[in-house]
N, C-alpha and C positions, 0 to 999 in steps of 0.2 A: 574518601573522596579522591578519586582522579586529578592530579596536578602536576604538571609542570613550569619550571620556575623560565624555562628559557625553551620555549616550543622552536621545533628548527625551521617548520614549516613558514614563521609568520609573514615573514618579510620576501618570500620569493612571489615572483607572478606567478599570475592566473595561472598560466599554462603551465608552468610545472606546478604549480600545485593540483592542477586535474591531472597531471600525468602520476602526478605522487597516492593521488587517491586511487589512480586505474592500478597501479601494483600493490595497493593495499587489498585490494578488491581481489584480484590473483593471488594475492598471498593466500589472503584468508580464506576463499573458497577453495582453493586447493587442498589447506590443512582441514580443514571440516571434509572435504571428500573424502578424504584420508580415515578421518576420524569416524563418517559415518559406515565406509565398507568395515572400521576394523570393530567398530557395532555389530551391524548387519552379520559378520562371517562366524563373529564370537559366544554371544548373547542372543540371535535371533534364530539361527539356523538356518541363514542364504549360504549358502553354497558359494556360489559366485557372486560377491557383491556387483562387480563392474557391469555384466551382463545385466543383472538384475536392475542396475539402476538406469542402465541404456534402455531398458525395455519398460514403454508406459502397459504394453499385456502384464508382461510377469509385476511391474509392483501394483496393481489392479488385483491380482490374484493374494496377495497378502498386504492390504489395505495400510494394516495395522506400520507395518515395517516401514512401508511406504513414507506414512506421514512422517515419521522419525525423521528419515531422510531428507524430506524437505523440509523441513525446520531446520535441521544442521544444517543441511547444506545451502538454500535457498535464505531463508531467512535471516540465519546467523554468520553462515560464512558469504554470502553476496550482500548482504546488505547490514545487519544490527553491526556486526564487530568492525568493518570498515570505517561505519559511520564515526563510532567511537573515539576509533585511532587516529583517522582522521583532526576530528575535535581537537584531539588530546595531543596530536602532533602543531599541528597549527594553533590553537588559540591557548594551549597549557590546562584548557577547565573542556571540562565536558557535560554537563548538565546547562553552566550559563552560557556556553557556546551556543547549544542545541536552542537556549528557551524554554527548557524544560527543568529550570531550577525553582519554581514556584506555580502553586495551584489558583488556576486562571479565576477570576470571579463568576459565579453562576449564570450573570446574564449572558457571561460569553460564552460560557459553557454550551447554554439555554439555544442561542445563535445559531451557533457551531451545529450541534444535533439539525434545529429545524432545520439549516441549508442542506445539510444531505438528506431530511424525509422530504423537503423539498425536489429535490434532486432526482430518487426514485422514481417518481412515474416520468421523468421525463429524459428514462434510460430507452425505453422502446422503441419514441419516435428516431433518436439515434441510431438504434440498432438494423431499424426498418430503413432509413436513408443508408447506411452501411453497406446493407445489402444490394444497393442498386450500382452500389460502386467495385467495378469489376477486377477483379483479384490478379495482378499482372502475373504475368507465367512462371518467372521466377522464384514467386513467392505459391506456387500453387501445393509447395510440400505442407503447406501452414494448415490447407482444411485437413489432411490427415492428421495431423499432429493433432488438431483442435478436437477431433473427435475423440484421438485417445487419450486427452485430457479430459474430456467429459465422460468420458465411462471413466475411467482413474478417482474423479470426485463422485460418479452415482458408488462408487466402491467403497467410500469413506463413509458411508450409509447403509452400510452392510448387518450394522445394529443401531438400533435407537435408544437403546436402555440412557437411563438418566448418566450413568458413569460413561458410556462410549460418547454421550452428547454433550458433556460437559470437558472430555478430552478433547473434542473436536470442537469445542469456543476456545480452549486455550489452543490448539496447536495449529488453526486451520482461521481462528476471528482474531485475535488477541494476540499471539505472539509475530504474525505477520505485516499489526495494524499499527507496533511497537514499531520493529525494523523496518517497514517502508517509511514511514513516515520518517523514522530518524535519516534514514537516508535519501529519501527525493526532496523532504521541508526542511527538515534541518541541516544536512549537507547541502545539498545538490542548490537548493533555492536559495538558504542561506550564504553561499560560494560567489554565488552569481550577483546577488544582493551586496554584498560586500568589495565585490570586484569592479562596482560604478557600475552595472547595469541596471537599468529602471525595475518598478517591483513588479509592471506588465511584462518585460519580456522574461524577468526570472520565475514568474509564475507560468506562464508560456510553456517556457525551455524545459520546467523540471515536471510540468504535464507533461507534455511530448514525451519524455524519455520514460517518464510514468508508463505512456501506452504500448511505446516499443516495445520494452524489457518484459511485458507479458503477452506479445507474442500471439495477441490473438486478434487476428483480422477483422473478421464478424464481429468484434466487439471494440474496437479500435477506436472510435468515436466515443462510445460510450465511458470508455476508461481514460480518454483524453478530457472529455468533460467531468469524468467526474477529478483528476487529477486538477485541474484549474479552478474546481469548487474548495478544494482541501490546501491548493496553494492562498487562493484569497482568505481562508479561513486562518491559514499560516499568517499572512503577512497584516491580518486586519485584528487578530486577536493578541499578536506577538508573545502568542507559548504553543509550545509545541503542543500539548496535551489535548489542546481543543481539537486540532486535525485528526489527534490518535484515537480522540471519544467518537467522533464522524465515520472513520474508516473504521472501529473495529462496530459500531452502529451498525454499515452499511453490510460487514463481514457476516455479523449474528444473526439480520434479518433474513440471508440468502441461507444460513445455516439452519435456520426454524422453516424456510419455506420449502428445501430442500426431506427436514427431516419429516414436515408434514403429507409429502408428497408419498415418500416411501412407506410411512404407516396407512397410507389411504386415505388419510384425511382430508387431503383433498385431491381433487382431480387436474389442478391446474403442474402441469410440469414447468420447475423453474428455469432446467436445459434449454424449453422450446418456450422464448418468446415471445408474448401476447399480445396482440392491438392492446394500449392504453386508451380509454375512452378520451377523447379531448378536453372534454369541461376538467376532466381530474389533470391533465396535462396540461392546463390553464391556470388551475389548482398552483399546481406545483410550481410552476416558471412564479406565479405572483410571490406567493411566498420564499421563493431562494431570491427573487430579486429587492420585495421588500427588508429581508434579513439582513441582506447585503448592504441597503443606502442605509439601517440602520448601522449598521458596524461603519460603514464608509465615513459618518458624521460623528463617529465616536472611535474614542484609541485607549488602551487602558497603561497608565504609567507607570513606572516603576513600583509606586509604593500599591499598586492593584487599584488604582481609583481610575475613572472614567474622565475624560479629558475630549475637549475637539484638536483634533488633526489641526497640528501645527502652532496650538499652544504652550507655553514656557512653564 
């Protein structure tokens, strides 16, 4: 177990401690880039890692490598190991930092899931409002980028076999649903929550930054809302695991619908988003809003039993 007895982080402000995370964050993605070219150039046969990883064509064209790469570098060096040191710097513990030192009780578990299948259909109507919102100039390098990002993932579907499908739950549903979460709900929300901000604007802020950091326009709404589903799921279940079950939920589903796509099985492409019927769009908002005022009426306490909000 991770401890220390005298964290140096505890007692400074906010702002240096957000400036102490933003050079963990540099550290660590630095040495993982590092680590993933001397992968890549050694073990894999790139040539040129640098190039290779500049270019969403050339890691499209060897899928496999690709992923590697972002899991070191994205996952582990931007977001899981920061999070970590982070914890481990400022509060000495890192699992009861995070909220992620005990297995949450199943009804919250239960909550948790329904608010993000909740959630799903009513990624479209988003997506569809998104699109009417015009893309300022500055930002117009974002639809190229976007598109070679989505050939980059129709690439990690390059086989279906049970073992490439079950590579791509762990490296692409699960290992990503681990390190974000540890770092936008247990950092980022958790920071802000602590530093006397209310639990609407730290659920807010660490959505927001949720949608930034992936950089996808056309979907920007969508990954804003769904980041404010998984902070209220953070802040209404208070353990991390429930958000992690949600997110990598939300991961697996696109990973099945995706790999259905490419075997033929079905016709609907997950790339290109479809009118949601309303009634299922009605479906869904009742249900994540009911799930919600039930968790909002309930809080579970330390020793895992179920208590109302603001009881002793």
């Amino acid at each position: 177990m991770l401890m220390l007895q005298q964290p140096p982080l505890r007692y400074l402000p906010v702002v240096l401690k957000i400036a102490a995370l933003f050079c963990l964050i540099v550290l660590s993605s630095t040495l993982c880039l590092y680590a993933a070219s001397f992968i890549l150039e050694n073990y894999l046969g790139i040539q040129n890692a640098k190039d290779f990883l500049a270019s969403t064509s050339e890691k499209a064209k060897n899928p496999d490598a690709a992923l590697l790469a972002i899991a070191i570098i994205s996952s582990l060096g931007f977001f899981l190991i920061p999070a970590v040191l982070y914890s481990l710097l400022e509060q000495g513990k890192v699992a009861h930092t995070l909220k992620a030192d005990r297995i949450p009780p199943y009804k919250c578990m239960v909550a948790g899931l329904l608010i993000i299948l909740g959630s799903i259909p009513l990624i479209s109507p988003l997506v569809q409002i998104n699109s009417m919102i015009p893309l300022p100039k500055f930002l117009e390098y974002l639809r190229e980028a976007e598109a070679g990002q989505q050939a980059l993932q129709n690439s990690f579907f390059h086989s279906t076999s049970a073992g490439h499908i079950i590579l791509l739950s762990l490296a692409v549903a699960l290992l990503p649903a681990i390190a974000e979460e540890f770092f936008f709900r247990g950092t980022i929300q958790r920071l802000l929550r602590s530093s006397g901000a209310g639990a609407v604007v730290s659920i807010v802020a660490s959505a927001l930054l949720f949608a930034i950091v992936h950089m996808s326009f056309s979907n920007f709404l969508a990954l804003f809302f769904m980041g404010l589903m998984l902070g209220a799921i953070y802040e209404l279940t208070d353990n991390l695991w429930v958000p992690i079950a949600g997110h990598f939920l939300n991961n697996m589903l696109t990973i099945i619908a995706r790999a259905l796509y490419s075997t033929g099985a079905t016709a609907a492409d997950p790339g290109q988003m479809e009118s949601t019927p309303i009634y299922v769009s009605i479906a869904g908002l009742i249900l994540v809003s009911g799930t919600l005022y039930w968790l909002m009426g309930n809080r579970v306490n330390v020793s895992g039993k179920f208590e109302k909000f603001g009881e002793k």
